[in-house]
C-alpha positions as CSV (number, residue, x, y, z in Angstrom):
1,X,100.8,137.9,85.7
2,X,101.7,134.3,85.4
3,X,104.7,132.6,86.0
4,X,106.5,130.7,83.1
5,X,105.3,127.4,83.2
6,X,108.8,126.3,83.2
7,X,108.4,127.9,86.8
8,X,105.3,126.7,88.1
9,X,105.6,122.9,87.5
10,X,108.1,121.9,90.3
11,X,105.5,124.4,93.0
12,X,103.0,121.8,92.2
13,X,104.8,118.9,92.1
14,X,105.6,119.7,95.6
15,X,102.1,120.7,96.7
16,X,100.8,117.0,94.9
17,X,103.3,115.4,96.8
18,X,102.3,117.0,99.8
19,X,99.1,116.3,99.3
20,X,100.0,112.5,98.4
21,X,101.3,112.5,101.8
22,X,98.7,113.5,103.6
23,X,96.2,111.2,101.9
24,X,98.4,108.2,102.8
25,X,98.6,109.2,106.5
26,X,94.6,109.8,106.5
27,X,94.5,106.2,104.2
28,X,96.9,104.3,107.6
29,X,95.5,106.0,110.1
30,X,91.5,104.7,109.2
31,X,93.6,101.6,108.0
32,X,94.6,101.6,111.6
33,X,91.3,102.3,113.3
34,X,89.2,100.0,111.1
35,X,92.3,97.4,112.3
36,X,91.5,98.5,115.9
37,X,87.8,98.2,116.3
38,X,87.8,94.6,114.6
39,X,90.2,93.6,117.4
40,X,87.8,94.9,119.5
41,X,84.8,93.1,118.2
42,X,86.4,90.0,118.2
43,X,87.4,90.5,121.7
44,X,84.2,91.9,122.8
45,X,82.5,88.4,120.9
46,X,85.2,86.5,122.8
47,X,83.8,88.0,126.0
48,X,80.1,87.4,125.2
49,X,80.8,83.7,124.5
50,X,82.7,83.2,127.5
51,X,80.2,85.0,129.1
52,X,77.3,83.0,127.7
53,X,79.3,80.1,129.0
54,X,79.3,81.3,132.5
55,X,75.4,81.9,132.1
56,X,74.5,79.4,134.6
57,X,75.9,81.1,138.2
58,X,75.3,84.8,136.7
59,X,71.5,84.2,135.5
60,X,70.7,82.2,138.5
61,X,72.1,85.2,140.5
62,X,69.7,87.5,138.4
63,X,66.9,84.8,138.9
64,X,67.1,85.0,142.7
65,X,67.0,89.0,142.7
66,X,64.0,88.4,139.8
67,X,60.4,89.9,140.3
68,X,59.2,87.2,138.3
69,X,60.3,84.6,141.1
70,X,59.2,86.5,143.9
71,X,56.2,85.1,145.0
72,X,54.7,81.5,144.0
73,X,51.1,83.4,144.2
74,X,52.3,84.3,140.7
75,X,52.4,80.9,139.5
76,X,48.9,80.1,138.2
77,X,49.4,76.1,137.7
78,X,51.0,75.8,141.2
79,X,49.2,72.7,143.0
80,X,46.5,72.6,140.1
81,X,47.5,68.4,140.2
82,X,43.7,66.1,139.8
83,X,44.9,63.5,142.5
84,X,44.0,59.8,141.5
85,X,45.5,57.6,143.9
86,X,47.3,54.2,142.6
87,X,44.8,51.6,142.6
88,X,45.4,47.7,142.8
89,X,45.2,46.3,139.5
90,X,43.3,43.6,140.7
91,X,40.6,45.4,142.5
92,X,40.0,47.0,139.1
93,X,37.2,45.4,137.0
94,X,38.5,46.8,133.8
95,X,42.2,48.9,134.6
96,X,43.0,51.6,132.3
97,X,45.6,50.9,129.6
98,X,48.9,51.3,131.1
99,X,52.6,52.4,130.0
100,X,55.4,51.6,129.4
101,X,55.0,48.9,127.3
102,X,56.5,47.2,124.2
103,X,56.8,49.4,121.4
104,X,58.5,47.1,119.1
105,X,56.8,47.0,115.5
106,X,54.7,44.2,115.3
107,X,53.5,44.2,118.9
108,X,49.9,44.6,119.9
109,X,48.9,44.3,123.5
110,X,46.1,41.9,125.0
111,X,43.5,44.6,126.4
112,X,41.1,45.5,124.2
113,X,40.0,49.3,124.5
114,X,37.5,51.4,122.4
115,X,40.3,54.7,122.6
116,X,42.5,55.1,120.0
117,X,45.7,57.2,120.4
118,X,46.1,60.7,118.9
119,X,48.6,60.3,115.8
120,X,48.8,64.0,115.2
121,X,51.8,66.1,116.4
122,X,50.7,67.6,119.8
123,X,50.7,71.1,118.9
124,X,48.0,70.2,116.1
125,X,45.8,69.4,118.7
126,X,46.5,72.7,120.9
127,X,48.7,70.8,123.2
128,X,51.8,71.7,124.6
129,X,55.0,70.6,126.9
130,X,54.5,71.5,130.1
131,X,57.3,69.4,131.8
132,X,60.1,67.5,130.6
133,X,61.8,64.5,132.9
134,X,63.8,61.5,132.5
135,X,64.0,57.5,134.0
136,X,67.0,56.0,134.5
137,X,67.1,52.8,131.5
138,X,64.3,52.9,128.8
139,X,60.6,52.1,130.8
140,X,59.1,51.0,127.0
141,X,60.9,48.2,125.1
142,X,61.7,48.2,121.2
143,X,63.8,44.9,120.1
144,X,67.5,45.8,118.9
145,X,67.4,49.5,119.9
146,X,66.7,49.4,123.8
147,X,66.5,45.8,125.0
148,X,68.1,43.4,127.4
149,X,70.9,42.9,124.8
150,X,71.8,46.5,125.2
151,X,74.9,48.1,127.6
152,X,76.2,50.4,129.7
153,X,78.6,51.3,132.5
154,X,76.8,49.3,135.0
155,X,75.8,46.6,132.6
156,X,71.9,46.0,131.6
157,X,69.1,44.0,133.4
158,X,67.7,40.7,132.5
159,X,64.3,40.6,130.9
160,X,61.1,39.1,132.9
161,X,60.8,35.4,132.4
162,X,57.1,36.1,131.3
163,X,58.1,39.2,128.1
164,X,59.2,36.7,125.4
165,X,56.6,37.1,122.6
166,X,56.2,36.6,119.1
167,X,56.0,39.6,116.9
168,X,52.7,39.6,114.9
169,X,54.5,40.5,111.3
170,X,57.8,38.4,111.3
171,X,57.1,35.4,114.2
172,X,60.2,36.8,115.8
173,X,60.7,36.4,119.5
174,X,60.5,39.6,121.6
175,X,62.5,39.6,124.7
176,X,62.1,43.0,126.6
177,X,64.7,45.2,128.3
178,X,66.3,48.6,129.6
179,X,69.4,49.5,128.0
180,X,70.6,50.8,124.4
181,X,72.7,49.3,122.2
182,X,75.8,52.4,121.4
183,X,77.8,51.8,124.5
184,X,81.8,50.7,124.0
185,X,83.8,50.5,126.8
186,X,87.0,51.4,124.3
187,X,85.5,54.1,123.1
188,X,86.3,57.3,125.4
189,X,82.8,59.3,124.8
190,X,81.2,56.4,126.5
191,X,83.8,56.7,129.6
192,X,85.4,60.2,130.1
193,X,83.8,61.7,132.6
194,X,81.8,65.3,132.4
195,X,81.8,68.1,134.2
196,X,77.8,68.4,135.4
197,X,77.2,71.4,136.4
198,X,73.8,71.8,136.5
199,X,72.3,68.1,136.1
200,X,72.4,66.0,139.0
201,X,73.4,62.0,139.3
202,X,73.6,61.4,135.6
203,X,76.1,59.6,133.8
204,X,78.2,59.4,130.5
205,X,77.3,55.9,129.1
206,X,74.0,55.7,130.4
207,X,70.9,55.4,128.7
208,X,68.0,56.9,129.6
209,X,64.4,58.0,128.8
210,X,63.2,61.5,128.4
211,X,59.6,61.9,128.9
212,X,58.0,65.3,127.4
213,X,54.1,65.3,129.0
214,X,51.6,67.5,126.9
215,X,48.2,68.6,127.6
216,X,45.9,70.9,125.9
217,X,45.1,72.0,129.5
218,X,48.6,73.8,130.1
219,X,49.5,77.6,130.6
220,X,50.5,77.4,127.0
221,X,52.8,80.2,126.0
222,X,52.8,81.9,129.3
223,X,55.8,82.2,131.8
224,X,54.0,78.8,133.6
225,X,54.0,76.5,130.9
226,X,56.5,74.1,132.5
227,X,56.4,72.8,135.8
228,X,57.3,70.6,138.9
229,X,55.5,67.9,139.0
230,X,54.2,67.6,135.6
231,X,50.6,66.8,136.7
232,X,50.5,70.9,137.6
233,X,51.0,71.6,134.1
234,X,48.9,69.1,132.5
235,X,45.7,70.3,134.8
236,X,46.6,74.0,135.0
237,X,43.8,75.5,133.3
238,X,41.0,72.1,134.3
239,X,39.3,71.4,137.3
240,X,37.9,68.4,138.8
241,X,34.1,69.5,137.7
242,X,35.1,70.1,133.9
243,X,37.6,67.2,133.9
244,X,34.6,64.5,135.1
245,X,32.2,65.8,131.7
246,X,35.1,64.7,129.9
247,X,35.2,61.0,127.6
248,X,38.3,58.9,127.5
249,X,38.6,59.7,124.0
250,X,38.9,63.5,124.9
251,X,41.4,62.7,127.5
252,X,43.7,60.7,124.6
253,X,43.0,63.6,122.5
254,X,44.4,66.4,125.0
255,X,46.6,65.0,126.9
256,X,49.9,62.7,125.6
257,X,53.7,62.3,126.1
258,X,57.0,62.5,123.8
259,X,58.9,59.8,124.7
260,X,62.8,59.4,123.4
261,X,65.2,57.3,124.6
262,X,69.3,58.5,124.6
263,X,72.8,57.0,125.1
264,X,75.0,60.1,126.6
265,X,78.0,60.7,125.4
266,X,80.9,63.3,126.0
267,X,81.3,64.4,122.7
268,X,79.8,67.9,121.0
269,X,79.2,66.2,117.9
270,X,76.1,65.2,119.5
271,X,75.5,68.4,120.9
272,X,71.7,69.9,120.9
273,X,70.9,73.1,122.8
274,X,66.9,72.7,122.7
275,X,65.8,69.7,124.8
276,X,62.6,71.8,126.4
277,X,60.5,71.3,123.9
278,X,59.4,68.2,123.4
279,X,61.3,65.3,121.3
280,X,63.8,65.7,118.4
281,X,62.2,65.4,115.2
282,X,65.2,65.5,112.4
283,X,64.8,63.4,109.5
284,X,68.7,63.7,108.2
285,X,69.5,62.3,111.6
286,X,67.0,59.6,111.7
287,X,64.9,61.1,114.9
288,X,61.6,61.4,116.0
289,X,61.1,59.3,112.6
290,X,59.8,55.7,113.5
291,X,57.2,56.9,116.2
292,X,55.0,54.0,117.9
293,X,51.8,55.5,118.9
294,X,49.2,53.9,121.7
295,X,47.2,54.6,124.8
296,X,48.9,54.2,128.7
297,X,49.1,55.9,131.9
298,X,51.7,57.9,133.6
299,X,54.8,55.8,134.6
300,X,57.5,55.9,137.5
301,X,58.2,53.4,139.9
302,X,55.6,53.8,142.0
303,X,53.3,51.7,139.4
304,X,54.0,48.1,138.4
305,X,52.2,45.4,137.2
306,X,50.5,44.8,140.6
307,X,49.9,48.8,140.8
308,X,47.7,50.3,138.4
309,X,48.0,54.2,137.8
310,X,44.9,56.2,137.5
311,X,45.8,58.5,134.9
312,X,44.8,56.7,131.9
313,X,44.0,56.8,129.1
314,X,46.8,59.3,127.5
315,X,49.0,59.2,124.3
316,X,51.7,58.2,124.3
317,X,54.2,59.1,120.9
318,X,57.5,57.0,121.5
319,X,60.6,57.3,119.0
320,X,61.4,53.5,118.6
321,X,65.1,54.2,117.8
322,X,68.1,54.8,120.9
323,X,70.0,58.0,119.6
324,X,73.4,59.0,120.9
325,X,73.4,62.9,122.8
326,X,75.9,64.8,124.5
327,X,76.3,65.4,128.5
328,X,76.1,69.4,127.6
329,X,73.1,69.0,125.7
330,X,71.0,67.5,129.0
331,X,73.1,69.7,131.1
332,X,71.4,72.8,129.3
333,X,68.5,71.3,129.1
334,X,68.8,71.4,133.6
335,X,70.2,74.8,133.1
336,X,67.0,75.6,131.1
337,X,65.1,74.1,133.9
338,X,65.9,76.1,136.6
339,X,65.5,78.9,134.6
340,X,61.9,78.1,134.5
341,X,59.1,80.5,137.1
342,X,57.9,77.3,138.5
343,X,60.9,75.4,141.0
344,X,61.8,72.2,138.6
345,X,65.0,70.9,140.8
346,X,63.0,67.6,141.9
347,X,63.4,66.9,138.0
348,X,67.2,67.5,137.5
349,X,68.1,63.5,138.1
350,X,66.7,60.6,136.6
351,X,63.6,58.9,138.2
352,X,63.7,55.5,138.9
353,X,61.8,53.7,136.0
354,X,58.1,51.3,135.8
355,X,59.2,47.8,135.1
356,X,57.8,46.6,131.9
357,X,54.1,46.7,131.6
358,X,52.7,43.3,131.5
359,X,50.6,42.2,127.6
360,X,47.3,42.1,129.5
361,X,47.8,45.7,130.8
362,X,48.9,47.2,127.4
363,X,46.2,48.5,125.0
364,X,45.4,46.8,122.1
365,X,45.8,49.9,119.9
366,X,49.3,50.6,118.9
367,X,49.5,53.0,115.5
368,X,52.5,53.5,113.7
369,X,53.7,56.2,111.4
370,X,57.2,55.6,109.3
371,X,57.9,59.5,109.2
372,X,56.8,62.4,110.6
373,X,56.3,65.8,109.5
C-alpha cells in the first residue's frame, strides 16, 4: 500500500539531498585529484628541464660507462686521413686554388682554373658534415661585414699592405680583414661574461669562423659521421687507390665546406640549439642567404701564402654576412661534440686562423647565389 503523497515527499527530499551530497564530495574530491596530478606534472616537467639542463656531467657519466665508446676498433673512420704534406708554394708549377680568400661580391681571384665550385646544397650531392670547427677572427674577407673595420674585445688586426683591390662591379676599394662589425663595448651582451661549461678558450665579443667540412666520402648517417680531425671523416669510406682515379672536378663535386662567420653574444635571443649540422640557412633571419661559392683548400695556420696546402681543389660555400649568436648556442654545440663516438675535444677551442690568401692563390671562379633554398 502506498503512502499519501503528502507523506512520501519530504523521504525523498532527503534521500535527493543526500544524494546531492554525495555527488558534490565525489565532484571535490576528482576536483582535488585532477588538481593534484597537474601539480605533479608541472613539477615532474620542472624536474626534466632542470634535468635536461644538467645533461652535460650526467650524459658524459653515461658516455664513459657506454658500450658504444668502448673500444676505438668500433670507429670505422678512425685514422682513414689521405696525408698530403704542405708544399712550398713556390716549388709548385701550378698550386692548387687555396682558401680563405676574399669573398666580397665583386671579387674574382687571379688564378685561372678549369674547376668550378659545386653550387648545390651539399646534401644534393650525397655529401654530409662530418666535422664541425672554428678559427679565431674570420679566415675569408667580405667588405662591411667582417673586415679590418670591424671590433672586438681585443680590438681587430690591420689588413696586409698588398689586399687593397678594386671590386669588379662598383670600382670600390677592398681592404681585407678579421673581425665583425656588431661589437659595442656599452652594450652588456658584448661584455658580460658566460659561464663555459663545455667550450674551451672562447669569448663573449669575439668573432669567429665556424667551418662545417663535407664529403660524399663520410660515414653518413652512421654513429661515425663526425670526427676528430676532420680529414677522418672526409676520407672515411676512400682510399688512396680510388682517391688517385678521381678528377679535380669530382673532388669539388664531393668534397666542400659551410663556412659562417659569428659575433657571440650573452643573450638567448640569439640562442640556437643545432649548430652540428652544417650552417644556418633561415631566410626571416637573413642567414645562410648571400652565399659566395668558389674552389680552395683546407685552411689553418699551418698554410700561408708561402705554404700551399695540398688538399685542393674543394668547395667552399661561405655566408657573406657576420650574424650575432649566443655563448649557449656554441656551448651545446661542444656539449654535442663530446657526445659524438669519435673523441672531438681537440676541436672544443678556436684554431688559430690562415692569413688572407693572396689574389694569385685564389681561383678565378667565384659563383654567387642571392638566396638559397
Amino acid at each position: 500500500m502506498c503512502p499519501p503523497a503528502s507523506e512520501s515527499k519530504p523521504q525523498d527530499n532527503t534521500k535527493l539531498k543526500a544524494l546531492l551530497g554525495l555527488l558534490s564530495l565525489a565532484t571535490i574530491a576528482l576536483l582535488a585529484s585532477t588538481i593534484a596530478l597537474a601539480v605533479n606534472g608541472n613539477k615532474s616537467t620542472t624536474t626534466s628541464s632542470e634535468a635536461a639542463a644538467a645533461t652535460g656531467s650526467d650524459f658524459s657519466s653515461s658516455k664513459a660507462s657506454s658500450n658504444f665508446f668502448a673500444s676505438d676498433d668500433a670507429n670505422a673512420c678512425a685514422g682513414a686521413k689521405l696525408a698530403f704534406d704542405n708544399q712550398l708554394c713556390a716549388d709548385l708549377e701550378v698550386p692548387g686554388p687555396q682558401a680563405g680568400g676574399n669573398v666580397t661580391k665583386g671579387y674574382v681571384g687571379n688564378l685561372a682554373v678549369d674547376v668550378v665550385p659545386n653550387t648545390k646544397p651539399y646534401y644534393q650531392s650525397s655529401m654530409c658534415p662530418v666535422n664541425v670547427h672554428w678559427h679565431l677572427g674570420s679566415e675569408h674577407y667580405s667588405y662591411g661585414e667582417y673586415d679590418e673595420n670591424g671590433d672586438g674585445p681585443h680590438g681587430n688586426i690591420p689588413r696586409p699592405d698588398w689586399a687593397a683591390r678594386y671590386l669588379a662591379e662598383s670600382g670600390e676599394e677592398v681592404p681585407d680583414g678579421f673581425r665583425c662589425h656588431h661589437y659595442d663595448s656599452s652594450d652588456p651582451k658584448f661584455t658580460t661574461p658566460y659561464d663555459w661549461k663545455h667550450c674551451k678558450g672562447m669569448e663573449v665579443g669575439e668573432t669567429y669562423e665556424v667551418h662545417w667540412p663535407h664529403s660524399a666520402a663520410g660515414a653518413c648517417g652512421t654513429v661515425n659521421q663526425y670526427q676528430t680531425p676532420f680529414y677522418d671523416g672526409v676520407f672515411c669510406n676512400l682510399d688512396m687507390d680510388t682517391f688517385s682515379t678521381l678528377a679535380a672536378q669530382d673532388i669539388a663535386n664531393a668534397v666542400g665546406v659551410h663556412g659562417q662567420v659569428f659575433t657571440i653574444v650573452n643573450d638567448e635571443s640569439y640562442f640556437y640549439p643545432d649548430m652540428m649540422r652544417g650552417m644556418i640557412i633561415d631566410e626571416d633571419m637573413g642567414m645562410g642567404q648571400d652565399i659566395a661559392y668558389y674552389t680552395g683548400s683546407t685552411t689553418g695556420e699551418t698554410r700561408s701564402n708561402e705554404m700551399c696546402s695540398m688538399y685542393t681543389p674543394i668547395t667552399w660555400q661561405v655566408d657573406r654576412k657576420c650574424h650575432m649568436i649566443s655563448a649557449s648556442s656554441f656551448d651545446k654545440l661542444c656539449y654535442d661534440m663530446k657526445m659524438q663516438r669519435d673523441d672531438m675535444s681537440d676541436d672544443l677551442h678556436a684554431h688559430g686562423s690562415r692569413e688572407l690568401v693572396k689574389d694569385d692563390l685564389v681561383a678565378n671562379n667565384q659563383a654567387r647565389k642571392t638566396l638559397r633554398a
